[in-house]
TITI-319362 format. One record per residue: residue number from 1; y, x, z of N, C-alpha, C, CB in turn. Coordinates in nm, 3 decimals, always signed. Glycine has a CB too. Layout:
# TITI-319362
<node nr="NUM" n_north="Y" n_east="X" n_up="Z" ca_north="Y" ca_east="X" ca_up="Z" c_north="Y" c_east="X" c_up="Z" cb_north="Y" cb_east="X" cb_up="Z"/>
...
END
This chain:
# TITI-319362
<node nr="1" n_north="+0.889" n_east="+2.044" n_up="-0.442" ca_north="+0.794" ca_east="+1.937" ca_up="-0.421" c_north="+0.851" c_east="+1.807" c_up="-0.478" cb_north="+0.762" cb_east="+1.921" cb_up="-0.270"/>
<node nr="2" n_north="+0.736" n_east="+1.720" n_up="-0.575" ca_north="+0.772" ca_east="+1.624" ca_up="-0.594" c_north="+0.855" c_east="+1.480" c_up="-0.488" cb_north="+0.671" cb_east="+1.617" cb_up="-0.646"/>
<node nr="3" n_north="+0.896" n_east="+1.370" n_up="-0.532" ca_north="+0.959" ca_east="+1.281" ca_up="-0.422" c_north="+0.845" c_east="+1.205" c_up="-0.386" cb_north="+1.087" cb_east="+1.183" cb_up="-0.466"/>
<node nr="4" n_north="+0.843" n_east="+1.178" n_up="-0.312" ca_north="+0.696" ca_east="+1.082" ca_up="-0.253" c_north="+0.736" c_east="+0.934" c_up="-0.320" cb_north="+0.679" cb_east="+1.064" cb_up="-0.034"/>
<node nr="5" n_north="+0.605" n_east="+0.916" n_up="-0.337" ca_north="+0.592" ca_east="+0.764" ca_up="-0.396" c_north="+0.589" c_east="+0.679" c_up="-0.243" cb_north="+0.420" cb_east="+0.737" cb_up="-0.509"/>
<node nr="6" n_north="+0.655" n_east="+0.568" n_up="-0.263" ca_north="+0.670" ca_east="+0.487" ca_up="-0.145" c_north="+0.566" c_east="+0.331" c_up="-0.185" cb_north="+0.861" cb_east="+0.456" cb_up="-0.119"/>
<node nr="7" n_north="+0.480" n_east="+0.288" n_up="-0.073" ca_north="+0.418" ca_east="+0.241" ca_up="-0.119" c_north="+0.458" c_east="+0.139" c_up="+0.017" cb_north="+0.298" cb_east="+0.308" cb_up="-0.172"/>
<node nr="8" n_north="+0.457" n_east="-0.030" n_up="-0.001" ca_north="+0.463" ca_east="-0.144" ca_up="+0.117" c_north="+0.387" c_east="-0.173" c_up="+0.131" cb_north="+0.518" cb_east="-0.244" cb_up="+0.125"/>
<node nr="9" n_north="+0.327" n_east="-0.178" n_up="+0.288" ca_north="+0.195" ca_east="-0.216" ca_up="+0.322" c_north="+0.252" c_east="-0.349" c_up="+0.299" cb_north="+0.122" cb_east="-0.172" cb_up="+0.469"/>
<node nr="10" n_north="+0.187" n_east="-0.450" n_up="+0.341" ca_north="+0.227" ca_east="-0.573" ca_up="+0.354" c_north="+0.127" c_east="-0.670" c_up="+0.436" cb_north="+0.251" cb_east="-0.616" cb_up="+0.223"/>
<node nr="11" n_north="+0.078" n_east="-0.765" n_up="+0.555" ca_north="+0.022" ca_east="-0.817" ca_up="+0.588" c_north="+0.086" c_east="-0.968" c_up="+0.693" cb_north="-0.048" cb_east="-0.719" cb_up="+0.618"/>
<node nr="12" n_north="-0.008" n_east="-0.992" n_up="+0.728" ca_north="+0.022" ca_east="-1.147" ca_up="+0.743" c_north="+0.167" c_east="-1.102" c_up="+0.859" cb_north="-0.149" cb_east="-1.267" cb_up="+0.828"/>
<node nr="13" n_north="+0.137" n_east="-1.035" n_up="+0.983" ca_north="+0.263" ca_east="-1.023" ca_up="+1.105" c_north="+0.299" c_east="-0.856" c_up="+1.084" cb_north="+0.195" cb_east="-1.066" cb_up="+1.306"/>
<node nr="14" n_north="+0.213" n_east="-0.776" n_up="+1.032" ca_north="+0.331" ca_east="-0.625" ca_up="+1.059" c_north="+0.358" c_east="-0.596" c_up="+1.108" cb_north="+0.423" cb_east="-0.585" cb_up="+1.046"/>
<node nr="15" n_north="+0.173" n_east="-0.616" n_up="+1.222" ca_north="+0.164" ca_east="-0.516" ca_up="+1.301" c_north="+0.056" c_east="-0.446" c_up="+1.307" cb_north="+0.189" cb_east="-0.547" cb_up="+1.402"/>
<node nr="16" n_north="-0.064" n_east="-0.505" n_up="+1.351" ca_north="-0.179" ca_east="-0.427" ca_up="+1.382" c_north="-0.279" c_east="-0.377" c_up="+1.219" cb_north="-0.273" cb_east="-0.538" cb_up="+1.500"/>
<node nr="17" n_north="-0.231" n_east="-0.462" n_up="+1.133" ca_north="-0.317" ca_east="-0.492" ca_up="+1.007" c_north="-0.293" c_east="-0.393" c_up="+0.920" cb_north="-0.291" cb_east="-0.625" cb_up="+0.937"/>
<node nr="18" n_north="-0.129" n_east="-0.433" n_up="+0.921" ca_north="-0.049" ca_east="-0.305" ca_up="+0.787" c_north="-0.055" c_east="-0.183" c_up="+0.885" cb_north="+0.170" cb_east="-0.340" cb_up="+0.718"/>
<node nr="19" n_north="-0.063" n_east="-0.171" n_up="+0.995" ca_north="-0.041" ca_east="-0.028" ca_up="+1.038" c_north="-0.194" c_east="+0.028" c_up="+1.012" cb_north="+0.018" cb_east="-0.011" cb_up="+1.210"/>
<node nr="20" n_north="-0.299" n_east="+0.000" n_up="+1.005" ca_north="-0.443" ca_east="+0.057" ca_up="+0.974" c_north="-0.386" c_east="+0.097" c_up="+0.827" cb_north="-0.597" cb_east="-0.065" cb_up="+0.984"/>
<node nr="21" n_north="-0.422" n_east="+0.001" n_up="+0.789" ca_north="-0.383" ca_east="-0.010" ca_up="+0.594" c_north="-0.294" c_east="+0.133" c_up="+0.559" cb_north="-0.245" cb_east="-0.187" cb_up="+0.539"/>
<node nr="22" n_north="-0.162" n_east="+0.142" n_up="+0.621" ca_north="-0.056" ca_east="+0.168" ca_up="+0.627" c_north="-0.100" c_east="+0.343" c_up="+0.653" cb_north="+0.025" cb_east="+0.071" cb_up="+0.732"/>
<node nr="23" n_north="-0.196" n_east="+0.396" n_up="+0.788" ca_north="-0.202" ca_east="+0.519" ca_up="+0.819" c_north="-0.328" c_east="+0.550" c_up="+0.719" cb_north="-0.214" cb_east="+0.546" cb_up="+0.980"/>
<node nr="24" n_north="-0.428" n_east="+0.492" n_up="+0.717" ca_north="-0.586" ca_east="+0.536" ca_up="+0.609" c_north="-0.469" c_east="+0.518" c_up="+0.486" cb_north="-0.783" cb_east="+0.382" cb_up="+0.601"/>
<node nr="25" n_north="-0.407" n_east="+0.539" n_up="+0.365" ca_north="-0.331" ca_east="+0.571" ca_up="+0.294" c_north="-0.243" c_east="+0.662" c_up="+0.298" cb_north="-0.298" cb_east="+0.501" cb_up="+0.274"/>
<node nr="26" n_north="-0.221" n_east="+0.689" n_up="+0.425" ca_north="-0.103" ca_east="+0.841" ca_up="+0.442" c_north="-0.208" c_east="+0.909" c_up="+0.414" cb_north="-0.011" cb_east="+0.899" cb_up="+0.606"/>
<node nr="27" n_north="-0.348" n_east="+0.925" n_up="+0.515" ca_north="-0.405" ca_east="+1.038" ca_up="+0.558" c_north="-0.506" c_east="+1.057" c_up="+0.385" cb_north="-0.502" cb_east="+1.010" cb_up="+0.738"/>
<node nr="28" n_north="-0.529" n_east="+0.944" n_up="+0.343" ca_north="-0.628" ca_east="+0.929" ca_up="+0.231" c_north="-0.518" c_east="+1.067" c_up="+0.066" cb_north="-0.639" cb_east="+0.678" cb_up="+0.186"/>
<node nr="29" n_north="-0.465" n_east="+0.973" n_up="+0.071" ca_north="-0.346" ca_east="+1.023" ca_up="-0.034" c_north="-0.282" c_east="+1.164" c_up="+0.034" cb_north="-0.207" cb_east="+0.889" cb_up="-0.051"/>
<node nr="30" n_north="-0.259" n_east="+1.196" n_up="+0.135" ca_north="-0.222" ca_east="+1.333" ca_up="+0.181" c_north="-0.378" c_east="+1.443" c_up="+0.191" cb_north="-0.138" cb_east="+1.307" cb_up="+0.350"/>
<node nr="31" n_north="-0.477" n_east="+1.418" n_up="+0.206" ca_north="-0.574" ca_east="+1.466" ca_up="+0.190" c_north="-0.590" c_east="+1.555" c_up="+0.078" cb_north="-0.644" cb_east="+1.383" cb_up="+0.195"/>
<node nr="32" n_north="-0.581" n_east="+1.466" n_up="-0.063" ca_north="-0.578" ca_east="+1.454" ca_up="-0.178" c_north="-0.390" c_east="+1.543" c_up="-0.245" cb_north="-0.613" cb_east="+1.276" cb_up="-0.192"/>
<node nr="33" n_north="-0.345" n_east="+1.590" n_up="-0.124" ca_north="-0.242" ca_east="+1.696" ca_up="-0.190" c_north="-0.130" c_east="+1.562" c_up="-0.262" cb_north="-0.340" cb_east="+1.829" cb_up="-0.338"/>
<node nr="34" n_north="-0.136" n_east="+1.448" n_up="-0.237" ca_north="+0.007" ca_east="+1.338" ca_up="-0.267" c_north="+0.086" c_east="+1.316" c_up="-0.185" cb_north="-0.012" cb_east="+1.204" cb_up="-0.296"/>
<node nr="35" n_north="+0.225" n_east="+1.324" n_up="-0.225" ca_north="+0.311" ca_east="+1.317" ca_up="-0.141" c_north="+0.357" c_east="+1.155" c_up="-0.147" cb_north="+0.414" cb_east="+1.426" cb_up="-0.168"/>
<node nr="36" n_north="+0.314" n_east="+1.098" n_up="-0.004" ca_north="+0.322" ca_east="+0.889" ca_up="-0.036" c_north="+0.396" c_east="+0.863" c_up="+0.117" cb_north="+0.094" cb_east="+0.763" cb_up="-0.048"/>
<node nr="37" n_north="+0.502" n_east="+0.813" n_up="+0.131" ca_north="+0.542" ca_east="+0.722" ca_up="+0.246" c_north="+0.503" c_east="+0.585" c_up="+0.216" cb_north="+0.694" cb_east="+0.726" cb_up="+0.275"/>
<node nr="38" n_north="+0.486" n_east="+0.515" n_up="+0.356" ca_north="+0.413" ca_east="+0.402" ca_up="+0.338" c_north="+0.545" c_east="+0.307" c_up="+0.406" cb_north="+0.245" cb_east="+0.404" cb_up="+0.418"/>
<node nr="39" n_north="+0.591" n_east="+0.182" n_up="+0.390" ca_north="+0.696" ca_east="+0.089" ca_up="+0.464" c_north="+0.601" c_east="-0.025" c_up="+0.485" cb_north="+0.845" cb_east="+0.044" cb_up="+0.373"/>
<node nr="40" n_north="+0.618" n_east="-0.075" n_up="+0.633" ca_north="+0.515" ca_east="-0.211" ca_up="+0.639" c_north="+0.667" c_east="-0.343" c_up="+0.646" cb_north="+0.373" cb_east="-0.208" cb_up="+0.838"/>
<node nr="41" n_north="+0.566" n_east="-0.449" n_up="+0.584" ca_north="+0.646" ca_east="-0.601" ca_up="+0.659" c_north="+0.556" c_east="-0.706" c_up="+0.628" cb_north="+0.814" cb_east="-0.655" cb_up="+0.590"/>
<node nr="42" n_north="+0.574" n_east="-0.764" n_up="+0.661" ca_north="+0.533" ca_east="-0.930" ca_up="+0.658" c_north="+0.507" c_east="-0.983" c_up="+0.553" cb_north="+0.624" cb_east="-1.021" cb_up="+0.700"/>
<node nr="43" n_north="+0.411" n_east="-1.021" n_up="+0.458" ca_north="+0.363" ca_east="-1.083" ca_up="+0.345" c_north="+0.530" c_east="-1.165" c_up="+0.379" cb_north="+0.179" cb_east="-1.174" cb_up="+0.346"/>
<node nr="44" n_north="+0.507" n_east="-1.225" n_up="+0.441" ca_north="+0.650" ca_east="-1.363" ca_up="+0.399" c_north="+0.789" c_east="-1.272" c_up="+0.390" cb_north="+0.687" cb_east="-1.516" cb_up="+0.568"/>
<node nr="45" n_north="+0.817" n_east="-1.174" n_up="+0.442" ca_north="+0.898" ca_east="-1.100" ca_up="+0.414" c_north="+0.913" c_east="-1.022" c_up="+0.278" cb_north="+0.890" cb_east="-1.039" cb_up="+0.502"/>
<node nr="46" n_north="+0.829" n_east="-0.985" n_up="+0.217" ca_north="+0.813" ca_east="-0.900" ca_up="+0.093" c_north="+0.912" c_east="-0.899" c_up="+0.000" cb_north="+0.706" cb_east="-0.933" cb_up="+0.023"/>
<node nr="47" n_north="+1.008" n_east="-1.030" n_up="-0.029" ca_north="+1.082" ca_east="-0.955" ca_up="-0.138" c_north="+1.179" c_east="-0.943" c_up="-0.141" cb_north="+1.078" cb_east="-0.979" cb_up="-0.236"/>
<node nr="48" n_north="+1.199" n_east="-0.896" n_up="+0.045" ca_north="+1.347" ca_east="-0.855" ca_up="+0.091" c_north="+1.321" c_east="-0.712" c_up="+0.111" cb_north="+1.410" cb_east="-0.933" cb_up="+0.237"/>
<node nr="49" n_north="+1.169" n_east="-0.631" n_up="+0.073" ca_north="+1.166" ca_east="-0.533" ca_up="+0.124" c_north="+1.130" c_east="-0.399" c_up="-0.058" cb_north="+1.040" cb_east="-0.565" cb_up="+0.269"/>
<node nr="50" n_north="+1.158" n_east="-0.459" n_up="-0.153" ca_north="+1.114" ca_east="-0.407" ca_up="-0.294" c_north="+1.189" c_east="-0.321" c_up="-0.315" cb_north="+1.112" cb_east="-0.491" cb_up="-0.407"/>
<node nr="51" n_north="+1.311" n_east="-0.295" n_up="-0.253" ca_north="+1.418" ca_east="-0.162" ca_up="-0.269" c_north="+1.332" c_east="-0.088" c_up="-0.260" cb_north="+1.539" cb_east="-0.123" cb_up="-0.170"/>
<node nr="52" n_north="+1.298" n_east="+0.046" n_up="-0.395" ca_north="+1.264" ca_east="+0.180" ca_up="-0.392" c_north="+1.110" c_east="+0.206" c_up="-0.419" cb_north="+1.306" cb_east="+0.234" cb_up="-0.260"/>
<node nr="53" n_north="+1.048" n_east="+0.106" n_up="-0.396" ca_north="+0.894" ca_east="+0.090" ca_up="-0.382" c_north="+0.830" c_east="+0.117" c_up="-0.495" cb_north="+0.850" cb_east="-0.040" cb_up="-0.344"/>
<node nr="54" n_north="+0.745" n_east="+0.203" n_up="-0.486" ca_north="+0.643" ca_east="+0.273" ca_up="-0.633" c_north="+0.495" c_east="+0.148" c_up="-0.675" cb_north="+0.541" cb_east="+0.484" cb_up="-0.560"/>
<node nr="55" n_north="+0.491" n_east="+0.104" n_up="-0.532" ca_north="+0.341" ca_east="+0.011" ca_up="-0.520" c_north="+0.346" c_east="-0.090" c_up="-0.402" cb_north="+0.197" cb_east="+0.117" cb_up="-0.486"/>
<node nr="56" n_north="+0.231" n_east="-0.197" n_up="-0.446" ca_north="+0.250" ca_east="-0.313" ca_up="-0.302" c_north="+0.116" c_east="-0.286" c_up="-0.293" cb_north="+0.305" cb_east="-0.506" cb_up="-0.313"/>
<node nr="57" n_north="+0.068" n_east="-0.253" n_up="-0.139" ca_north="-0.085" ca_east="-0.262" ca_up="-0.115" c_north="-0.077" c_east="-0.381" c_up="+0.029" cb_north="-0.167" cb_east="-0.074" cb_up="-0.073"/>
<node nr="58" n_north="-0.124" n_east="-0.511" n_up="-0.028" ca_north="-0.152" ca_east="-0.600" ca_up="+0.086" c_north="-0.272" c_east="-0.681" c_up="+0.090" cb_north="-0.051" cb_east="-0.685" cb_up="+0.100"/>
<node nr="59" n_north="-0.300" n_east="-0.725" n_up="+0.251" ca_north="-0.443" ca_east="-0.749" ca_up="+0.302" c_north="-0.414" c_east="-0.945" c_up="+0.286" cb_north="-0.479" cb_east="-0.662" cb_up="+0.507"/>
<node nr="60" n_north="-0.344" n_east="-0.981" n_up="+0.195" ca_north="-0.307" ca_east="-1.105" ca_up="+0.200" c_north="-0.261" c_east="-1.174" c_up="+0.081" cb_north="-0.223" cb_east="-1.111" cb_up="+0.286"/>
<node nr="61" n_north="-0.253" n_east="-1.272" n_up="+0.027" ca_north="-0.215" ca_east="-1.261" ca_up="-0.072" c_north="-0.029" c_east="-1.329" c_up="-0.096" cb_north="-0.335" cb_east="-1.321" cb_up="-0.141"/>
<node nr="62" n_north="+0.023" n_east="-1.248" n_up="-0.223" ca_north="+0.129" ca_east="-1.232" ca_up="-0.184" c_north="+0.151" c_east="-1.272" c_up="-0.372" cb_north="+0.170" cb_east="-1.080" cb_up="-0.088"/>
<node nr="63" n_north="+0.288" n_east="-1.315" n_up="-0.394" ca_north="+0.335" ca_east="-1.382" ca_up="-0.489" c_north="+0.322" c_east="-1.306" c_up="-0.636" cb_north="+0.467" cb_east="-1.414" cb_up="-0.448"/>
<node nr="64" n_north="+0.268" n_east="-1.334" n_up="-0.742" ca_north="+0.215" ca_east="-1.258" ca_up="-0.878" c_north="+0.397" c_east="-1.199" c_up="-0.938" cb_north="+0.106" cb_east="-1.409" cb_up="-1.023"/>
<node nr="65" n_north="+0.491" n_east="-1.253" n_up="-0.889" ca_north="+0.581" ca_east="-1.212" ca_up="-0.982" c_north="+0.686" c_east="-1.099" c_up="-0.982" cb_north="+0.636" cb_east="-1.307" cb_up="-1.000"/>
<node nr="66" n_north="+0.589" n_east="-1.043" n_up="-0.844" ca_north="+0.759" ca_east="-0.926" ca_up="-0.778" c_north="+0.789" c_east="-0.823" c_up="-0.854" cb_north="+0.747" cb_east="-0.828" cb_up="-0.617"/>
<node nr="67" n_north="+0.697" n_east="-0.798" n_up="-0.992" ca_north="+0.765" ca_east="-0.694" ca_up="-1.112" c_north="+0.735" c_east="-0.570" c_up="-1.062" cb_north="+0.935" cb_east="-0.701" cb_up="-1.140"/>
<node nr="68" n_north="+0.659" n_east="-0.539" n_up="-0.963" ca_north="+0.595" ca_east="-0.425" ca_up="-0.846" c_north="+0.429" c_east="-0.449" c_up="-0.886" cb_north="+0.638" cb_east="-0.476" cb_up="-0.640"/>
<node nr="69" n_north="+0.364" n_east="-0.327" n_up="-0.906" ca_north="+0.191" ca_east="-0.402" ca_up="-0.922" c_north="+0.179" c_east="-0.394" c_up="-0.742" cb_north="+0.022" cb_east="-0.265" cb_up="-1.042"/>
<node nr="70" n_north="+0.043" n_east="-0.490" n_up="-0.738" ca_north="+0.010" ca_east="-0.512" ca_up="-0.616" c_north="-0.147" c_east="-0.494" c_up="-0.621" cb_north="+0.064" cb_east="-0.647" cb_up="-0.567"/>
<node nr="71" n_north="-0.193" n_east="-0.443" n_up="-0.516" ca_north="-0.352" ca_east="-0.393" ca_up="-0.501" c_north="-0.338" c_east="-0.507" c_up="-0.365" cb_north="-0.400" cb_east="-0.176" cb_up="-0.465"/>
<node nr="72" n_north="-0.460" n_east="-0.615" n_up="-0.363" ca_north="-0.520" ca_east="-0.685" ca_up="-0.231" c_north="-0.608" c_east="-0.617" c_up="-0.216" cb_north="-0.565" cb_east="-0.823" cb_up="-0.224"/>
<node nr="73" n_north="-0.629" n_east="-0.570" n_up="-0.072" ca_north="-0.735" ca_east="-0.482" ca_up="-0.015" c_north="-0.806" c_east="-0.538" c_up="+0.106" cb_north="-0.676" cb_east="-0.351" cb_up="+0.023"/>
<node nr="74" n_north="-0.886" n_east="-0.529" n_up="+0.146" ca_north="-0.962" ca_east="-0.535" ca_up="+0.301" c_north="-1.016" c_east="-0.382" c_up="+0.314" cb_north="-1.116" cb_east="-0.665" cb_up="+0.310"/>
<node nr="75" n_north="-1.018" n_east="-0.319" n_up="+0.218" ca_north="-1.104" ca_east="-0.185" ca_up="+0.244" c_north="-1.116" c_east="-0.071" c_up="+0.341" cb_north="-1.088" cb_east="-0.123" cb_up="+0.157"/>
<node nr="76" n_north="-0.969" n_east="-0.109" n_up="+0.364" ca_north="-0.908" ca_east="+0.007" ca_up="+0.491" c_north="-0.966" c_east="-0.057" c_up="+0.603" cb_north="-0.718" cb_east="+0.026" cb_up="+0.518"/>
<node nr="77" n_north="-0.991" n_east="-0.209" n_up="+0.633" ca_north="-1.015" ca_east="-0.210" ca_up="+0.747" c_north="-1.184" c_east="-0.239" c_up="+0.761" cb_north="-0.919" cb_east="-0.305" cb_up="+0.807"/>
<node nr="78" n_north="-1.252" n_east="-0.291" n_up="+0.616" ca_north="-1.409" ca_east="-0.311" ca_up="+0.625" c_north="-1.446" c_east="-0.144" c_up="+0.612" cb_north="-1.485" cb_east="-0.427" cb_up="+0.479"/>
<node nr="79" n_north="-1.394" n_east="-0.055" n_up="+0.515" ca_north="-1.472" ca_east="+0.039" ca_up="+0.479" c_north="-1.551" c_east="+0.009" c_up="+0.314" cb_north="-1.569" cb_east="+0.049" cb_up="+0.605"/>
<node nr="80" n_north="-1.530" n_east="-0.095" n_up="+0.307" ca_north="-1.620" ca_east="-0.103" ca_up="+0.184" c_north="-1.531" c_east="-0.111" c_up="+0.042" cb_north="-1.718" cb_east="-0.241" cb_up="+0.198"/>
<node nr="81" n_north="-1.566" n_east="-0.071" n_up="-0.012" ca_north="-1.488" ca_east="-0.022" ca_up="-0.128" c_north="-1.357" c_east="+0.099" c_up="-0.109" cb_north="-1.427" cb_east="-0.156" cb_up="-0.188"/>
<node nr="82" n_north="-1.377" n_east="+0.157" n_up="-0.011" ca_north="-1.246" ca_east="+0.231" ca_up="+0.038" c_north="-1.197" c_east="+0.303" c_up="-0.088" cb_north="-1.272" cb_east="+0.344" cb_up="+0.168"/>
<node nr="83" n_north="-1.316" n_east="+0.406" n_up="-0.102" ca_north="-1.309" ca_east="+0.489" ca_up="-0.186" c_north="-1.261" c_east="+0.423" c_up="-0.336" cb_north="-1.435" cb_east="+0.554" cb_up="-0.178"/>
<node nr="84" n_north="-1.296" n_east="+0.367" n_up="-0.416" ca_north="-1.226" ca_east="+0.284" ca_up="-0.525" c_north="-1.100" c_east="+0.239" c_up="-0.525" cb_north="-1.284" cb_east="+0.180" cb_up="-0.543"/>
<node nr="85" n_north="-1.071" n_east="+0.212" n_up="-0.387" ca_north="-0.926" ca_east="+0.104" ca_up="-0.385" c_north="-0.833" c_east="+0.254" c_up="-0.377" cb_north="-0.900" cb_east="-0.045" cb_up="-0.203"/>
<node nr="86" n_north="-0.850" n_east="+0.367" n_up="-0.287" ca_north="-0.780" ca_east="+0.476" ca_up="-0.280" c_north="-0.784" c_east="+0.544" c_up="-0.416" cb_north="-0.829" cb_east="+0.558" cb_up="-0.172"/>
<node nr="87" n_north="-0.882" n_east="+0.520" n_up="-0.525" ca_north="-0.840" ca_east="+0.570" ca_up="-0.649" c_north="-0.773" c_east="+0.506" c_up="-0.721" cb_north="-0.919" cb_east="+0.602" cb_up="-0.716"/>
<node nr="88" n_north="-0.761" n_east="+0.352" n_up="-0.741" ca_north="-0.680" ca_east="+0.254" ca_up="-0.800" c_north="-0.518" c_east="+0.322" c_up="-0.717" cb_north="-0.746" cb_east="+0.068" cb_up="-0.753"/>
<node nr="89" n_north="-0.504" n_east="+0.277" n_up="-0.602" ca_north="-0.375" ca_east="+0.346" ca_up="-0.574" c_north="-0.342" c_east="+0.463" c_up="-0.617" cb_north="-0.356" cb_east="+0.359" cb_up="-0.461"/>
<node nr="90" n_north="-0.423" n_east="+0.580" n_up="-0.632" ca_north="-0.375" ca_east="+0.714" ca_up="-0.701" c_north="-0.378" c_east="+0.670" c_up="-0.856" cb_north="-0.484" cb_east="+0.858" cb_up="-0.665"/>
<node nr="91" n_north="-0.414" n_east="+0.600" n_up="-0.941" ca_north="-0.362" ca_east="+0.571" ca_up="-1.042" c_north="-0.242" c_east="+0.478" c_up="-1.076" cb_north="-0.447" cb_east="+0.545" cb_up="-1.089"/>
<node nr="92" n_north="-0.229" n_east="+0.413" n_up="-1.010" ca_north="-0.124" ca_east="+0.322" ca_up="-0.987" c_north="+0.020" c_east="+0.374" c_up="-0.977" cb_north="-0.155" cb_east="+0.256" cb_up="-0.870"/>
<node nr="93" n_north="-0.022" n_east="+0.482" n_up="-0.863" ca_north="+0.118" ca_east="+0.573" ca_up="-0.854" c_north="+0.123" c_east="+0.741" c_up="-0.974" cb_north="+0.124" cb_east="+0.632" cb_up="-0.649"/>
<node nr="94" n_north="+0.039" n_east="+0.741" n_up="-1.023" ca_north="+0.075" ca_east="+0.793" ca_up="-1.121" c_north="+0.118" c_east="+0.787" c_up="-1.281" cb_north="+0.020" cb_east="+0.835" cb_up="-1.104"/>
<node nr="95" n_north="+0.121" n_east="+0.604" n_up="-1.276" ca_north="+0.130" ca_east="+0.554" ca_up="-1.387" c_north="+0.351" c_east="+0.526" c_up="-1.392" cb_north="-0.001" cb_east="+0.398" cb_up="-1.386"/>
END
């Protein structure tokens, strides 16, 4: 089996926000036969946390330069656009 792509949730406190975000991406991407661990922290924390990371998916906005692509989402928690943003991430991590 391939190594799982590790992906940082990221949201404003890192707790209630990135953990939605954080599990609809395990279950979305494991559905779909991908092997993805997810790490949450703190938008203000973020670029103490870039060790190892394949992708940044955050509900906030977070600095253009971390050399990591970054997807801003609400989708996990409106529902709307879910489906799109979960294919941008499966391309993202297969690029």
């Amino acid at each position: 089996m391939a190594k799982p792509k590790t992906v940082l949730v990221a949201c404003g406190t890192a707790i209630a926000t990135s953990t939605v975000v954080a599990k609809g991406i395990e279950e979305a991407l494991k559905s779909r036969g991908i092997n993805v661990v997810t790490r949450q922290c703190k938008a203000a924390e973020i670029r103490t946390q870039l060790s190892g990371i394949d992708l940044i998916v955050t509900t906030t906005p977070v600095p253009a330069d971390l050399g990591i692509q970054v997807i801003q989402t609400l989708a996990f928690l409106t529902g709307i656009g879910k489906e799109e943003v979960i294919n941008q991430i499966i391309k993202a991590l297969e690029s």
